[in-house]
C-alpha positions in Angstrom: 9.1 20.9 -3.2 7.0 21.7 -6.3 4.8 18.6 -6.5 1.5 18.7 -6.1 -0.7 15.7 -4.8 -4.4 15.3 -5.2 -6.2 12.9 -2.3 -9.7 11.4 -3.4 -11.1 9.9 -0.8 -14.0 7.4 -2.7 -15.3 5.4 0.3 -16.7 6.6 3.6 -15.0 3.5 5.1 -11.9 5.7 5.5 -13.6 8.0 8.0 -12.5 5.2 10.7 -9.3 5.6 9.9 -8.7 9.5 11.0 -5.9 11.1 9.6 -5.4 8.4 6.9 -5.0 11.6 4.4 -2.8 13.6 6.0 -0.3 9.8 6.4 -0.5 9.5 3.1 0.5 13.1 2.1 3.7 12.9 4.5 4.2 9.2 3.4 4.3 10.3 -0.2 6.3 13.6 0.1 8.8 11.4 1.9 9.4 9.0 -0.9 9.6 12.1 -3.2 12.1 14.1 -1.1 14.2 11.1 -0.7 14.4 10.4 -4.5 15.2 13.8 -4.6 12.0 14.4 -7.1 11.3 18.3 -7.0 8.0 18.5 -9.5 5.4 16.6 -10.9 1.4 15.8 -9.7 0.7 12.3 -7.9 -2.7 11.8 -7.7 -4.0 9.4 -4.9 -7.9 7.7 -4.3 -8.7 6.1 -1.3 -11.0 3.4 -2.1 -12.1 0.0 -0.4 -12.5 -3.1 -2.0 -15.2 -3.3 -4.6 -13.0 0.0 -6.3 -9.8 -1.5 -6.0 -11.2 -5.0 -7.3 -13.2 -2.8 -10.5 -9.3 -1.4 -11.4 -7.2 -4.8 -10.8 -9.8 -6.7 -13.2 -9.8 -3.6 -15.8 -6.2 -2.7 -15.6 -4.1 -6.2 -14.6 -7.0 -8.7 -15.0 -7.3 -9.5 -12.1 -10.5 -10.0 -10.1 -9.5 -9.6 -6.7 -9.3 -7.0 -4.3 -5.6 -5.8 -3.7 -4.0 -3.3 -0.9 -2.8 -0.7 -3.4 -2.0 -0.2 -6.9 0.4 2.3 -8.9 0.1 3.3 -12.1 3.1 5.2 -13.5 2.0 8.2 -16.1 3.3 7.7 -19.2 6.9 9.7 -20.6 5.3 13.5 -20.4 6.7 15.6 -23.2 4.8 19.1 -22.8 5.1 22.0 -20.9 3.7 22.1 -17.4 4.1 20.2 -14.4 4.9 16.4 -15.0 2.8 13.6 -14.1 3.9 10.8 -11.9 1.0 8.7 -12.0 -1.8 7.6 -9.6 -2.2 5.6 -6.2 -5.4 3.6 -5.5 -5.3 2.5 -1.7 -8.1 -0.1 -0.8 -9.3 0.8 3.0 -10.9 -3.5 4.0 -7.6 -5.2 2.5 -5.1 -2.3 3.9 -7.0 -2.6 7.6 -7.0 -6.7 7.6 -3.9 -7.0 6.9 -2.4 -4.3 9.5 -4.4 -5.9 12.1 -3.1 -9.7 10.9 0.5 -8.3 11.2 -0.1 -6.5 14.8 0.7 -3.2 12.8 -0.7 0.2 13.3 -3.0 0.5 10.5 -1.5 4.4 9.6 2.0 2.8 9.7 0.4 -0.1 7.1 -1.0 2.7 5.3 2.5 5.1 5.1 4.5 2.3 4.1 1.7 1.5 1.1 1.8 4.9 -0.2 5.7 4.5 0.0 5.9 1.3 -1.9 3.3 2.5 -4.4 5.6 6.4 -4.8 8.7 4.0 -5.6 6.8 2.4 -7.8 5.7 5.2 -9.5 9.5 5.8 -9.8 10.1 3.0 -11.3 11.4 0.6 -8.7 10.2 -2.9 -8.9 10.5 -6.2 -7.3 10.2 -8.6 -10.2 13.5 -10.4 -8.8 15.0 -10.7 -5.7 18.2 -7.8 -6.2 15.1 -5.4 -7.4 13.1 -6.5 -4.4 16.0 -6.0 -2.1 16.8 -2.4 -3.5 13.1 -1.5 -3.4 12.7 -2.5 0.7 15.9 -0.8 1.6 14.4 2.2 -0.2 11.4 1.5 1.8 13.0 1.1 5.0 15.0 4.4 4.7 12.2 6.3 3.9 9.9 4.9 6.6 12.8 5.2 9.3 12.6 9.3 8.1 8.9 9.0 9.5 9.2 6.8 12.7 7.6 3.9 11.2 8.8 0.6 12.1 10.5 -1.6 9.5 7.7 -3.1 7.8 9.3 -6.2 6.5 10.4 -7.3 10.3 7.1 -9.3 10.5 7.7 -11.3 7.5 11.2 -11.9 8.0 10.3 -13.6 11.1 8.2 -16.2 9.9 5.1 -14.1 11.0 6.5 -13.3 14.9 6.4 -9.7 16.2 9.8 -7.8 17.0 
């Protein structure tokens, strides 16, 4: 695979979670190799809160902090490899709500950089059929990395499976 991904990590706070990098590097070559997507750059910044919260205001006025966001590149035209876009993970909201959910925070974090990739992709879940696509995408992709299905917890009205 000829894409190249850039990790920023932006916030100390993600020195507690060790290995967080290399999870989101397999996480994110997963989505790619399974959307059989053979170039391009994918940039990614682990942040915490206060970053995440400074982007969501800025770029989807929003001031709140949020888990992740995505932002697709725009159409590239030129020579050279092609940008995909960028990844911002937020350490504080990704960590609360793995331990919320009785998930291991690396497998929150996998299925984030996932989600955000198919994003990137340009999958969606405005409605529910683009919803429904996007988790099965998720699920497939997450299965190739031995992480549980993330949506399990929500489809059971909050109980474990």
């Amino acid at each position: 695979m000829s894409v190249t991904i850039e990790i920023a990590t932006q916030s100390k706070a993600w020195e507690k979670l060790p290995g967080a990098e290399a999870a989101v590097r397999r996480a994110v070559e997963a989505a790619l190799r399974e959307e059989c997507v053979e170039e391009g750059e994918i940039g990614v910044m682990l942040t915490d809160d206060s970053g995440i919260q400074a982007l969501n205001k800025s770029f989807r006025a929003t001031d709140k902090a949020t888990n992740v966001l995505a932002f697709p590149a725009p159409k590239h035209s030129g020579n050279g490899p092609k940008p995909i876009g960028d990844i911002v993970l937020a350490y504080e909201t990704l960590t609360r709500e793995a331990e919320s959910e009785g998930k291991p925070a690396l497998h929150h974090l996998m299925h984030l950089a996932v989600h955000a990739t198919l994003h990137l992709l340009g999958f969606d879940h405005i409605d529910d059929a683009d919803a429904d696509t996007m988790e099965a995408r998720e699920r497939a992709i997450l299965a190739t990395l031995d992480v549980a299905d993330p949506y399990a917890w929500h489809e059971n009205a909050g109980a474990m499976v």
